[in-house]
N, C-alpha and C positions, 0 to 999 in steps of 0.2 A: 893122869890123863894125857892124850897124843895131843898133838897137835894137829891143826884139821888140814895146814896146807901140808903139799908134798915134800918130803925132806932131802931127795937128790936134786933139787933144783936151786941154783944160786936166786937170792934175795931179791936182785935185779928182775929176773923173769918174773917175777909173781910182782911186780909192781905193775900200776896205768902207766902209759904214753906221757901222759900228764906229769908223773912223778919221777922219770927220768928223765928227761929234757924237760923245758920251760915251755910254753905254747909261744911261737912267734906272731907279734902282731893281734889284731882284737879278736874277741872269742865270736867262731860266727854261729849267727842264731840263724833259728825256722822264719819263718814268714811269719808262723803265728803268734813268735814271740816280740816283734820288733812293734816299739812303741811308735808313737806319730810323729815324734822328733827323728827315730831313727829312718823310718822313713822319706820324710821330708829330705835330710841331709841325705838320703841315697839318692833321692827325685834332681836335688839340688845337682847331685855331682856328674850325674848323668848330662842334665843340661849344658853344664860345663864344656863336658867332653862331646858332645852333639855339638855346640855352636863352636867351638875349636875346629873343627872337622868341617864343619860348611863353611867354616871363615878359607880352610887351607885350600879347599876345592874352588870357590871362588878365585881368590888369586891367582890359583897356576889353572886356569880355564884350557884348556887345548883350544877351544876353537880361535883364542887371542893371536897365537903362534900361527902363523901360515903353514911352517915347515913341522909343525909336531904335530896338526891336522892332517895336513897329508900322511906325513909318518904312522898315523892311525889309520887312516883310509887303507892306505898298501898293507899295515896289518890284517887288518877286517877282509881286505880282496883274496886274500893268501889262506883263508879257512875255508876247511872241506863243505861245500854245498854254495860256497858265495858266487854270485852270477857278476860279481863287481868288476868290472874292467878300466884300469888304470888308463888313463894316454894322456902322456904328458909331453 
């Protein structure tokens, strides 16, 4: 009997992705597969990274700064169709 795979190919090529490298990191599923924990723990991480992000925007406010307010304003006046005029 032959053999069913091709016989000028090295061993390597006829393996999975799977099977010569390791997978880095966790196996990612469909949507339809991810249980209510896994979802939950994505919901969760998402929140995380959302109130990190409003926390960082908070803090560095531009309108707190005088000079980095105005620093935007002369940005903003300086784009094609802006009717904005500086006088300082």
């Amino acid at each position: 009997m032959e053999e069913a795979g091709p016989t000028g190919i090295a061993t390597v090529d006829m393996l999975a992705p799977e099977e010569v490298c390791p997978p880095r990191g966790e196996v990612i599923k469909g949507s339809t597969e991810l249980t209510i924990s896994d979802r939950r723990r994505h919901r969760r991480k998402l929140m995380r990274i959302r109130s990190k992000r409003v926390k960082n925007t908070t803090a560095t406010d531009l309108t707190k700064d005088k000079k980095a307010a105005m620093a935007r304003v002369i940005r903003m006046a300086h784009k094609p169709g802006s009717n904005v005029k500086v006088v300082t």
